[in-house]
C-alpha positions, 0 to 999 in steps of 0.5 A, spaced: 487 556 517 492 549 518 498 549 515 497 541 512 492 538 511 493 529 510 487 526 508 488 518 510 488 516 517 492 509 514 499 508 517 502 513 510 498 518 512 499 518 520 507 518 519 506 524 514 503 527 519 508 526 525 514 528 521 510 533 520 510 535 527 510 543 530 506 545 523 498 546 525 497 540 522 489 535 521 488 530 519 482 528 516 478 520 515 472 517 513 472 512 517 469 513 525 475 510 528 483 508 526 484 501 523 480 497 519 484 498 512 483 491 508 490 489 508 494 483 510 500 486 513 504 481 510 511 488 511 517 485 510 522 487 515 524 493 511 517 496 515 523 496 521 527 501 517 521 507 518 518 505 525 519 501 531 516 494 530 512 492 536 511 485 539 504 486 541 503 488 533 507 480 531 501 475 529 506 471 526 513 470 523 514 469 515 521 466 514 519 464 506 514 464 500 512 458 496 510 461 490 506 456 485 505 455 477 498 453 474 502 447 472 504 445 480 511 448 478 514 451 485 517 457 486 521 457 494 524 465 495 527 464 503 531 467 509 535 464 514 531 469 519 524 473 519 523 475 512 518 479 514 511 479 518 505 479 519 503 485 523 495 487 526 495 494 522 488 496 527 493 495 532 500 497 530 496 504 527 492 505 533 499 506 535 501 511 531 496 515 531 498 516 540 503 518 537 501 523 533 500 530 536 497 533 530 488 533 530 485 527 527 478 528 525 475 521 524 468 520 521 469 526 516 469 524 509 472 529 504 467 531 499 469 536 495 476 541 494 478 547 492 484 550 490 486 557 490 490 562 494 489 556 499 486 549 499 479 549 502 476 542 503 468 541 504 467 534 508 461 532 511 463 534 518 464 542 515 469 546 512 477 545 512 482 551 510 490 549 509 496 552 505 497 545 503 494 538 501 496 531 502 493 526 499 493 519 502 485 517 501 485 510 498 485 507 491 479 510 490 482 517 492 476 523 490 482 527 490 486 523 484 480 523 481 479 531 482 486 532 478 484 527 473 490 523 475 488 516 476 493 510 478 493 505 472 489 500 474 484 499 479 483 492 482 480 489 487 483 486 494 478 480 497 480 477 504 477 472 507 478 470 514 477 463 517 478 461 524 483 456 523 490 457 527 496 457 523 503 458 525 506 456 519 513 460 517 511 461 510 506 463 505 503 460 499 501 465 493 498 461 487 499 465 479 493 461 476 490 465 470 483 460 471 482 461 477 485 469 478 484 472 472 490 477 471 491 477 479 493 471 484 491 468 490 495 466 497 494 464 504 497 467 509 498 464 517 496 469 522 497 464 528 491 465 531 486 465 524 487 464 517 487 468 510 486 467 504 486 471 498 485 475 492 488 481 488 484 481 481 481 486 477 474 482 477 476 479 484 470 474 487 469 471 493 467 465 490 473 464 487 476 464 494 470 459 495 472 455 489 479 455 489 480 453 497 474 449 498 471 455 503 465 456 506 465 460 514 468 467 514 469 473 515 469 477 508 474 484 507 474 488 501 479 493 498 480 496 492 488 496 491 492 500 485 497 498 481 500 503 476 503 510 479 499 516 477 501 521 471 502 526 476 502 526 483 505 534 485 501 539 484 499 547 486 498 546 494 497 538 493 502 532 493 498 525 492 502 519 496 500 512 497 495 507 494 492 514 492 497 515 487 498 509 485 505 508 488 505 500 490 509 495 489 505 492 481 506 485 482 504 484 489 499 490 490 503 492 497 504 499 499 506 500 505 514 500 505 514 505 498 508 510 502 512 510 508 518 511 504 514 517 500 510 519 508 517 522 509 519 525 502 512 528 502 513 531 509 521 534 508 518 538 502 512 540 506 516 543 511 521 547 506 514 549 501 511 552 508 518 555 511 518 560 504 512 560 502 512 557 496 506 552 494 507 552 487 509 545 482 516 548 482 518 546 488 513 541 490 515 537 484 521 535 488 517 530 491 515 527 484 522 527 483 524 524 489 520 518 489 521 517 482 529 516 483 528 513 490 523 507 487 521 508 480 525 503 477 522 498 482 516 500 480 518 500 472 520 492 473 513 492 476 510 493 471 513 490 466 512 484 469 505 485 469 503 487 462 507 480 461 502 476 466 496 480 464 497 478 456 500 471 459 496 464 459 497 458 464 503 456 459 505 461 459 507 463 466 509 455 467 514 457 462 517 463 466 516 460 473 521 455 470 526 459 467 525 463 474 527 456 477 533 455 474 537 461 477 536 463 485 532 468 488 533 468 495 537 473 494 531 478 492 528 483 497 521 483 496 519 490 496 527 493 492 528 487 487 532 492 483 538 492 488 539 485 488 539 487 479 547 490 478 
């Protein structure tokens, strides 16, 4: 019988899991080795906040983001240092998972869960038993979808890598309904290769083709949440991460709001397995705690989403100038709110 259980070997799951050292913990993934999550690893520099940045980990430096209209209006959002960096994730969670002294059982996929005086979860490597479920399983998380607690919306993330080296200090991103439909594109310089990319519900690879005139390259997909889950604490269960929904809505991004609720998750684990009490009343501390600490952030998110869902290209030229008279160098890109008042 284990203490906890995490489901998701990703960077959220595996910091869970280290901060939960000194209970008997596992952690469970699909995948047959650590890494090889669709994601761009554009982190700001608040990922510093939650781990130690290694340099071997540092594709390239980002110093600005120039965000484009349909219309060829530019919006420019810039430091006067490193804003935020573009991270191998394969290494930087190959990191941490050495890190982490708890099991890691790969190539397991979860398939089936049940919820009783503890949790019993069937994989496709046997049976695991636990007091306490955490799940970080994805955007197509069994687990949500189990609890019937859905993020809001499920889109998809397409990534397609050129070998072009780029060490340019700054990354494009194109709000184009044309050609992204309700998402957006971008290009992001990861020194030795190029990517582009788009986040979208009906997201297609030849639309990446169509829009940057592309023809070699290396195709990643993912599915990306947006939205946070009705629920997230349950009887024996907290759900975190891309499972939950708990992303960044106009970006997709998760990194810095997972591991921010990793370590939420973990403190109320802990308290939960030392009196002995799994049910929603003190488990729903974790709920409460993310809410207050990112909810706003989140609430503006999706304010502007439902806006550029609904919007035309004419419509998003308009924002993007009004946005243009006033200063936004000043915003943090991943906690907008603190810079509101």
């Amino acid at each position: 019988m284990y203490d906890v259980a995490i489901i998701g070997a990703g960077a959220i799951g595996l910091r869970a899991a280290k901060l939960l050292e000194g209970h008997k913990v596992i952690v469970i993934d699909k995948a047959r080795k650590i890494g090889g999550h669709t994601c761009s690893g554009l982190y700001s520099t608040n990922l510093g906040k939650f781990i130690d940045i290694k340099e071997e980990w540092v594709e390239n430096r980002i110093k600005k983001a120039v965000l484009h209209s349909p219309g060829g209006i530019e919006l420019v959002l810039e430091k006067p240092g490193t804003a935020a960096y573009v991270i191998n994730r394969d290494a930087m969670e190959g990191w941490m998972a050495g890190q982490v002294k708890s099991e890691i059982m790969l190539d397991a996929e979860v398939v089936d869960f049940t919820v009783g005086e503890h949790v019993t979860l069937k994989t496709t490597r046997g049976t695991v038993e636990s007091k306490l479920l955490i799940a970080s399983d994805g955007g197509d998380s069994l687990v949500a979808r189990r609890l019937d607690s859905r993020p809001a919306e499920l889109l998809s993330g397409l990534i397609a890598l050129t070998d072009e080296e780029c060490h340019d200090g700054h990354v494009d991103l194109w709000f184009d309904k044309a050609a992204a439909g309700d998402g957006f594109l971008w290009k992001i310089p990861r020194g030795e290769r190029t990517e582009y990319g788009i986040m979208a519900t009906a997201a297609k690879f030849s639309s990446l083709e169509k829009f940057f005139g592309l023809k070699g390259y290396e195709k990643r997909f993912g599915f990306i949440t947006v939205g946070p889950s009705r629920k997230t604490s349950f009887n024996r269960i907290l759900l975190m991460g891309n499972a939950a929904g708990i992303v960044k809505p106009w970006s997709g991004g998760g990194i810095i709001y997972g591991m921010q609720c990793a370590g939420m998750a973990a403190s109320v684990a802990s308290e939960a397995l030392k009196k002995n009490r799994f049910g929603e009343d003190l488990l729903g501390r974790f709920e409460a705690g993310w809410r207050e600490a990112i909810g706003k952030n989140i609430e503006l998110g999706m304010m502007f989403r439902e806006f550029y869902k609904s919007a035309s290209n004419k419509d998003v030229d308009s924002f993007f100038s009004m946005l243009k008279a006033g200063s936004l160098d000043s915003l943090d890109m991943d906690f907008p709110m603190l810079d509101l008042g």
